[in-house]
LOVOVO-970128 format. One record per residue (C-alpha): residue number from 1; chain; y, z, x. Coordinates in steps of 0.25 Angstrom, whole numbers, plus 2048, in hexadecimal, padded with zeros to 3 digits. Example, Ala and Ser with C-alpha at 12.3 -4.5 7.8 and 13.67 -1.06 7.14 Angstrom:
LOVOVO-970128
> i/ch/c2/c3/c1
> 1/A/7EE/81F/831;
> 2/A/7FC/81D/837;
This chain:
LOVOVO-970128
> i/ch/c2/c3/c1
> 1/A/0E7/270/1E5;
> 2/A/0DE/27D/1E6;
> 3/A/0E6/287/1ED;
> 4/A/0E1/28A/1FB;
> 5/A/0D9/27F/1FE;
> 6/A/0E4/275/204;
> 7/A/0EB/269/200;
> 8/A/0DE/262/1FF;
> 9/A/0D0/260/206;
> 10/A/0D5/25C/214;
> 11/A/0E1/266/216;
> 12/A/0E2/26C/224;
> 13/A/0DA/25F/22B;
> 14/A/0E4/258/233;
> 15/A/0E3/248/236;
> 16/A/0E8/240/241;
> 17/A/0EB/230/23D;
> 18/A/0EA/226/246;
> 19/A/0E7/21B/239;
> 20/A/0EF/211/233;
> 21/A/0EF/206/227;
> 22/A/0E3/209/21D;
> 23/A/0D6/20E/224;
> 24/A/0DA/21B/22C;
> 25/A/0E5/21F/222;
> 26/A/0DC/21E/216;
> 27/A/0D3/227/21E;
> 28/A/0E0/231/222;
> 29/A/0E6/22E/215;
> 30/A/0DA/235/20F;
> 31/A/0DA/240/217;
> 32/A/0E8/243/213;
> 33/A/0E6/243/205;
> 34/A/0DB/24D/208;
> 35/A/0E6/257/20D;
> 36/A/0E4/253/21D;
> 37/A/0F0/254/225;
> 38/A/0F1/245/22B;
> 39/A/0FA/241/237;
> 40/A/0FC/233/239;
> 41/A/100/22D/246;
> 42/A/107/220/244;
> 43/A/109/219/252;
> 44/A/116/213/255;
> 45/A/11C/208/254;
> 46/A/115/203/248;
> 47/A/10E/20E/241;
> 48/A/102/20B/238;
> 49/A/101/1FC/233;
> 50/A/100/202/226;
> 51/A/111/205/226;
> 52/A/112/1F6/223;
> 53/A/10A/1F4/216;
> 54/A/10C/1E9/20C;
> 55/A/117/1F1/204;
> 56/A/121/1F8/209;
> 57/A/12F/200/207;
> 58/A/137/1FF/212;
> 59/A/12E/201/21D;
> 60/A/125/20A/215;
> 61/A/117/206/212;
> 62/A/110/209/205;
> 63/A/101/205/20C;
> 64/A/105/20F/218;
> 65/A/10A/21A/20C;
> 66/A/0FC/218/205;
> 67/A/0F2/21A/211;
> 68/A/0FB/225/217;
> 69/A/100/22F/20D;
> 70/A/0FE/23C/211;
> 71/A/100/23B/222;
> 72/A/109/240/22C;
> 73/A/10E/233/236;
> 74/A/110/237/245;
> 75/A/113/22A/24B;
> 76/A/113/228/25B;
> 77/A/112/21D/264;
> 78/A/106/21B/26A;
> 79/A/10A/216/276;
> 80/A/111/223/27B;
> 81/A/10B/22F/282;
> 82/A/111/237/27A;
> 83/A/10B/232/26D;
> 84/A/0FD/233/272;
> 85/A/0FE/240/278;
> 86/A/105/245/26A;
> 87/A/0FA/23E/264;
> 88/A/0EE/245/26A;
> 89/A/0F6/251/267;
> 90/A/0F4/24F/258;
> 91/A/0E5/24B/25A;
> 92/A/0E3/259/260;
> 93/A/0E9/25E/252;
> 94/A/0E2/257/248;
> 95/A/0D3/257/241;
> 96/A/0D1/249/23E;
> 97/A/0D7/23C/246;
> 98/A/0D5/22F/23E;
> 99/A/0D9/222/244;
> 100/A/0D7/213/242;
> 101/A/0DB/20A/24E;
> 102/A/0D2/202/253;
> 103/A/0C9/207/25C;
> 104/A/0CF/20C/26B;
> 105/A/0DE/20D/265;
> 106/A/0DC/21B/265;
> 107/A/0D6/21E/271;
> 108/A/0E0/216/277;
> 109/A/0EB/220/270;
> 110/A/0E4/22A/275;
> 111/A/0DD/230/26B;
> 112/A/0CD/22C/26B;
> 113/A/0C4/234/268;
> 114/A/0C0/23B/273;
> 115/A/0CD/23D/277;
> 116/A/0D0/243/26A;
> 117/A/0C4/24C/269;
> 118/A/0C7/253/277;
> 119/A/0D5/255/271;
> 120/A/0CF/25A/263;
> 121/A/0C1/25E/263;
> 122/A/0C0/25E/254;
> 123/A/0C8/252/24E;
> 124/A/0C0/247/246;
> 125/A/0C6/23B/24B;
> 126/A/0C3/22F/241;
> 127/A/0C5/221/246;
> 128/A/0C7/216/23C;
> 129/A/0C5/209/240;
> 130/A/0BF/1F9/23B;
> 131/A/0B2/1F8/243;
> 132/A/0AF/204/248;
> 133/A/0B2/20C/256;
> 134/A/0A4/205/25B;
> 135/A/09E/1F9/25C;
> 136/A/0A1/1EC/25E;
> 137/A/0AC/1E9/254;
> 138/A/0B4/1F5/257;
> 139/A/0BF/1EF/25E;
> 140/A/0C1/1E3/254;
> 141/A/0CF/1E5/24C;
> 142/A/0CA/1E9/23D;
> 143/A/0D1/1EA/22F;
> 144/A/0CB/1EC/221;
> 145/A/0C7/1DF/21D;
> 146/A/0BF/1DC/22C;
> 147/A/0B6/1E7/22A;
> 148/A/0B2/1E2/21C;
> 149/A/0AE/1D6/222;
> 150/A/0A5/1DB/22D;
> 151/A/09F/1E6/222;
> 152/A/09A/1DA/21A;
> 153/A/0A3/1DF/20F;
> 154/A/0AB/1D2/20F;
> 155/A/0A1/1CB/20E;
> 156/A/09D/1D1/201;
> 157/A/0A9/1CD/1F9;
> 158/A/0AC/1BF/1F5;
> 159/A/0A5/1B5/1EC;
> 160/A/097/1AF/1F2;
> 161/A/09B/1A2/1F7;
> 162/A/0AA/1A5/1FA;
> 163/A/0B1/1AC/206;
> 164/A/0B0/1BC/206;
> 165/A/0BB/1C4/1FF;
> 166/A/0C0/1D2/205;
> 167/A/0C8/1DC/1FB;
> 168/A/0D7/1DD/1FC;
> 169/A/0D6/1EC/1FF;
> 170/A/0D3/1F5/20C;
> 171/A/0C7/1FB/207;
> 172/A/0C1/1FA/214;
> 173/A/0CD/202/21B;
> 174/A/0CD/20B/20F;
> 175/A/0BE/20E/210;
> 176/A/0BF/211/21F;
> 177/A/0C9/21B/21D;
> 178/A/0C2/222/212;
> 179/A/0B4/222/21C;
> 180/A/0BE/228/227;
> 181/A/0C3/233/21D;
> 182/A/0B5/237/219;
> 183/A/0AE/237/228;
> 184/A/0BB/23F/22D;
> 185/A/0B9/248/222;
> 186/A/0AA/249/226;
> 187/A/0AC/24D/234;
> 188/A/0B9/256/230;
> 189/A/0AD/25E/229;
> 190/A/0A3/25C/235;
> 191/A/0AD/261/23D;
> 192/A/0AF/26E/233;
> 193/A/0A0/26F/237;
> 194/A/0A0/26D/243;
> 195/A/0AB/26E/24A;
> 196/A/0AC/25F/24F;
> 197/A/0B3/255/24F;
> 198/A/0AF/245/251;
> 199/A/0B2/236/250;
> 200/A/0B1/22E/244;
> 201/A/0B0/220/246;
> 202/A/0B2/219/239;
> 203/A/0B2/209/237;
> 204/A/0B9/1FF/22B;
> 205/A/0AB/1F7/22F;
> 206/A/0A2/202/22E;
> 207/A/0A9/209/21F;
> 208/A/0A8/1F9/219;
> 209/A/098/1F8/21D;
> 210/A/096/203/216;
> 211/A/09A/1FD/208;
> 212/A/08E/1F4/207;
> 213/A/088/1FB/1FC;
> 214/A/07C/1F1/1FD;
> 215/A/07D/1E4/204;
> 216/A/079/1EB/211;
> 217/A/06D/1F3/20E;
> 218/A/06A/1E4/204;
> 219/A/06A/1DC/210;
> 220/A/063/1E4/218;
> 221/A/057/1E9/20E;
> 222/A/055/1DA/20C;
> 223/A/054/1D6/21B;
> 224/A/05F/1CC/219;
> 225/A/05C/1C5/20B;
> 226/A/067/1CB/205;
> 227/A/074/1C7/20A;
> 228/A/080/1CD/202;
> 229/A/08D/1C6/201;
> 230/A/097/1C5/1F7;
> 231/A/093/1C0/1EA;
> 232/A/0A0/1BD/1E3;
> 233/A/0A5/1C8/1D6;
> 234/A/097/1CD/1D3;
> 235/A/08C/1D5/1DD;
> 236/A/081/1CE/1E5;
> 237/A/078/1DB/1E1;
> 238/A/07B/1E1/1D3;
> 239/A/080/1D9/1C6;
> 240/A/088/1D8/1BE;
> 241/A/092/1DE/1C9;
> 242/A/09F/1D8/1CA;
> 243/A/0AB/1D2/1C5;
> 244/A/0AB/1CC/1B8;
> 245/A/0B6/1C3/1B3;
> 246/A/0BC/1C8/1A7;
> 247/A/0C8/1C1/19E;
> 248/A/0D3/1C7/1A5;
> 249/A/0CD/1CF/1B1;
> 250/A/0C2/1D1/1BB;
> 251/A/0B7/1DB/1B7;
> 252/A/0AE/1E4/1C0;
> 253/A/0A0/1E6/1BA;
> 254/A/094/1ED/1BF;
> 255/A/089/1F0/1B8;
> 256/A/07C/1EC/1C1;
> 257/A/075/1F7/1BB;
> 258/A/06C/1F5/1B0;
> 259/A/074/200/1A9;
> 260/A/082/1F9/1AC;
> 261/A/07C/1EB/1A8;
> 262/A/077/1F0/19A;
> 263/A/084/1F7/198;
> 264/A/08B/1EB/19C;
> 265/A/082/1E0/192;
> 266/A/084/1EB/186;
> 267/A/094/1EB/18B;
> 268/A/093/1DC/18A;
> 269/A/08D/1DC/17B;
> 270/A/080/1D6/181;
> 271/A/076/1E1/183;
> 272/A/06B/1D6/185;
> 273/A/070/1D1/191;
> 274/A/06A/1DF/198;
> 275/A/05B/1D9/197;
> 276/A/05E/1C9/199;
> 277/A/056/1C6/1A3;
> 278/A/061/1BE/1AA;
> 279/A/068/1CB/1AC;
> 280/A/05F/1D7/1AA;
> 281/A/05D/1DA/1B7;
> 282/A/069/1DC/1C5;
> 283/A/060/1D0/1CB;
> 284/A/05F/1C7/1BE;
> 285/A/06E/1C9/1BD;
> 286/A/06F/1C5/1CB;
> 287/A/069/1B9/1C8;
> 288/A/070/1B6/1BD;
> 289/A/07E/1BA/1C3;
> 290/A/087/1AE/1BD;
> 291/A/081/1B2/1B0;
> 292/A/083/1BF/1AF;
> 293/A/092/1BE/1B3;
> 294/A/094/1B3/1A9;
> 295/A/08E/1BD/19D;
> 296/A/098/1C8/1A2;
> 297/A/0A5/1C0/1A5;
> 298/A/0A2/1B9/196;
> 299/A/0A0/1C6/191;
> 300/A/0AD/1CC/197;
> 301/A/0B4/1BF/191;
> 302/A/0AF/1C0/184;
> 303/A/0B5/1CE/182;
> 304/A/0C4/1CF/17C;
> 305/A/0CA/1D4/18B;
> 306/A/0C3/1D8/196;
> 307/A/0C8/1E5/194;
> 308/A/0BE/1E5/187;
> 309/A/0B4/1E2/190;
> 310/A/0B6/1ED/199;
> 311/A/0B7/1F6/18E;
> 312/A/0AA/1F1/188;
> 313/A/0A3/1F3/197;
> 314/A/0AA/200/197;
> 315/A/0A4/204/18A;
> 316/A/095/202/190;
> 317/A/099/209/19D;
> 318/A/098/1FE/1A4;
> 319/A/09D/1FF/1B3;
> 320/A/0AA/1F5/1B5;
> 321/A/0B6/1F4/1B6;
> 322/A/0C3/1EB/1B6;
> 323/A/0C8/1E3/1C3;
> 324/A/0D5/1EA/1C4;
> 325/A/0E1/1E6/1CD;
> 326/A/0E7/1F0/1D4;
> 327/A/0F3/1EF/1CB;
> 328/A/0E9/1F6/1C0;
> 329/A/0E1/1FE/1C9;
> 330/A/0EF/207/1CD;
> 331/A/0F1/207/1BE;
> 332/A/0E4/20A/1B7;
> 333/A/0E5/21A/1B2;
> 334/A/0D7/21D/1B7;
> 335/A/0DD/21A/1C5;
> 336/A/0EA/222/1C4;
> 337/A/0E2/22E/1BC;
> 338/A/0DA/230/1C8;
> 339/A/0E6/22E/1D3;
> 340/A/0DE/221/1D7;
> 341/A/0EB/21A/1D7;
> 342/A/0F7/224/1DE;
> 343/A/104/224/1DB;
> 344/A/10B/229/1E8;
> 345/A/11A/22A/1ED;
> 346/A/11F/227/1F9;
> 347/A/12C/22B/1FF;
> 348/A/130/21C/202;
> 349/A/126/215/1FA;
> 350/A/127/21D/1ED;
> 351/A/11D/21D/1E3;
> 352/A/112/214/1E4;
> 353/A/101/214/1E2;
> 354/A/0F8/215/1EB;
> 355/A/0E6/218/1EB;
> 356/A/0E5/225/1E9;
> 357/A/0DC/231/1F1;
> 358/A/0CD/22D/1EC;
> 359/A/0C8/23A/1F0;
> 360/A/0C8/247/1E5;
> 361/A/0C8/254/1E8;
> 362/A/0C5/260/1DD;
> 363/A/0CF/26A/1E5;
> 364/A/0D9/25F/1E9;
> 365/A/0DA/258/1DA;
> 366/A/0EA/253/1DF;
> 367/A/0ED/248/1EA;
> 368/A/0F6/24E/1F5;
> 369/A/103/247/1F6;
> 370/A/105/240/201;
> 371/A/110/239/209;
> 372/A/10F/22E/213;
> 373/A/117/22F/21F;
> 374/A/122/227/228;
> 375/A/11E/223/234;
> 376/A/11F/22D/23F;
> 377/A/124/238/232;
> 378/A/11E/243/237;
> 379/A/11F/243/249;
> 380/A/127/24F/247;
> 381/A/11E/259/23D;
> 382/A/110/254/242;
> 383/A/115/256/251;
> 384/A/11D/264/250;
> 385/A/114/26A/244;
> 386/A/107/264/24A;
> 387/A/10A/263/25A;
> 388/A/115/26D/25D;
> 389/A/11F/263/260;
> 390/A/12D/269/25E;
> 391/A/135/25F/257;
> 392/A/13F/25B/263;
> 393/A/131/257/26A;
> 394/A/12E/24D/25E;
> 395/A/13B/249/25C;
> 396/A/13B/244/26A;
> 397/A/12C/23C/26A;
> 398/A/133/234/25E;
> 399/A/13F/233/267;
> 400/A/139/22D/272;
> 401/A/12E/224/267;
> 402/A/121/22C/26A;
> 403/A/123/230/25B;
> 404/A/129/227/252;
> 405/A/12F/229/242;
> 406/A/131/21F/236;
> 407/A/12B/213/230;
> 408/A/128/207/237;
């Protein structure tokens, strides 16, 4: 680290964490690895969902350590008086407040946004939800996988004649959190320009519609002649792109391009198939689909492994790549170089592997370490160091359950 600058690009920006199970702490998250200081409020009994991922030691949570490094944990019971009132305390405190309950939860805690503007003129307040704060699905209950439907998204994946698939990862919640980080740092910015503060209102629904790279605008350009949909392991738009079959694996190739497609017929020892008329052309190779696939896939066949057929692609700078199971993925050097794949330790857990941070920075070239907290951890150093509290007044709260400690 440069000396001078601070831990890294966020330091001295203080966050207050209303979010639990992917969206809003992969938002938070990102913030903490920035070098913001993020409180997080669990609420009492249960805390956030995210304590009772699928693998567990004791009653700690690997998926809850991964979406949460790096946060101090204030937990309170939202029912109590007490709570909300310490609550809007830490609001007036903070620069950014992020939460992702569905929409009315926190007004009903207390905390909407006009209540906490009149308490903090210049916080950004980020609100993360399914569908949207407006409109006439924003009330409906929403995960990951429902917002991919009503994108379209789902709709896209699957064979043509078969029932749509949906992938086995949360890369709409992921998304969403990474849109939140970018639009609170925007307004952070504004604010440093302006002085204001404001409400961002960001939707699962809303960050999935916008990865229609080219169904939406082709549907509309051709009034309605053009109906995307899924179309199986290759595009409905550019060939060859898709998955070949090899002899042991699954190959991604894409070369559309006329540049990539002569590259790949010279890759294949059969230069001449760059001008047959059957695929000298992206529309004649449309056309000719079934074809096409059948010469690549009896092509990667026909080499020794399809490692040797990768290495051939390779040779010609062809863009592909091997279908890799995650086992690989966390494995392959290029991954670990780079600190794609982390390997993090854990007080509980111990040592494990998590995604790591996919920003870079030139004057932060190391990750900051980063812990995630028991439930409730830090009642005591957040409310003395932050509020004022003397430590006989915390000690009560959790006393008398306004504040509560440990892991659910």
């Amino acid at each position: 680290m440069n000396p001078g600058i601070g831990r890294h690009v966020l330091d001295g920006y203080r966050v207050l964490d209303f979010t639990q199970v992917v969206a809003g702490p992969t938002a938070t998250l990102m913030l903490a690895e920035m070098g913001a200081e993020v409180i997080k409020i669990e609420l009492a009994p249960d805390g956030d969902p995210g304590r009772l991922g699928p693998v567990r030691v004791g009653e700690r949570s690997g998926y809850f350590v991964q979406h949460n490094r790096g946060k101090k944990d204030v937990c309170v019971d939202p029912k109590n008086p007490e709570a909300r009132a310490i609550l809007r305390e830490l609001a007036a405190k903070v620069d950014v407040l992020v939460q992702n309950f569905a929409p009315g939860v926190i007004d009903r805690l207390g905390l909407g946004y006009e209540t906490v503007r009149a308490i903090n003129p210049k916080i950004v307040m980020c609100s993360i939800s399914a569908f949207g704060q407006t409109g006439p699905l924003a009330l409906e209950p929403g995960f990951d996988f429902l917002g991919a439907a009503y994108a379209g998204v789902t709709s896209m994946g699957g064979e043509k004649d078969g029932a749509p698939y949906f992938p086995m990862i949360a890369i709409g919640d992921v998304s969403t959190g990474v849109h939140a980080m970018g639009a609170i740092c925007a307004a952070l910015l504004y604010r440093e320009r302006t002085g204001r503060g404001q409400h961002l209102d960001i939707s699962l629904l809303d960050t999935y519609f916008h990865y229609h790279e080219a169904s939406v605008e082709t549907h509309s350009l051709s009034r309605g002649e053009i109906r995307p949909t899924r179309s199986g392991l290759h595009s409905w738009y550019a060939v060859p792109a898709g998955v070949f079959r090899g002899r042991d694996r699954y190959i991604i190739i894409i070369a559309p391009l006329q540049q990539h497609w002569r590259k790949l017929c010279a890759a294949m020892g059969q230069p001449e198939l760059a001008d047959d008329p059957r695929f000298a052309t992206n529309d004649a190779r449309l056309r000719n689909l079934d074809a096409l696939i059948d010469t690549i896939e009896s092509w990667i066949r026909s080499m020794p492994s399809d490692d040797d057929a990768i290495a051939a692609m390779r040779e010609q700078r062809v863009p592909m790549a091997p279908v890799l199971s995650v086992e690989e993925a966390v494995r392959h050097p290029h991954l670990r170089e780079r600190g794609t794949v982390r390997t993090i330790r854990d007080r509980i857990l111990g040592e494990f592997d998590v995604p790591g941070f996919a920003l870079r920075f030139s004057d932060f070239p190391e990750p900051l370490a980063l812990d995630a907290p028991l439930m409730g951890e830090h009642n005591r150093e957040v409310l003395t160091g932050l509020l004022g509290y003397s430590e006989e007044r915390v000690r009560d709260l959790e006393t008398r359950g306004v504040l509560r400690r440990g892991e659910t």
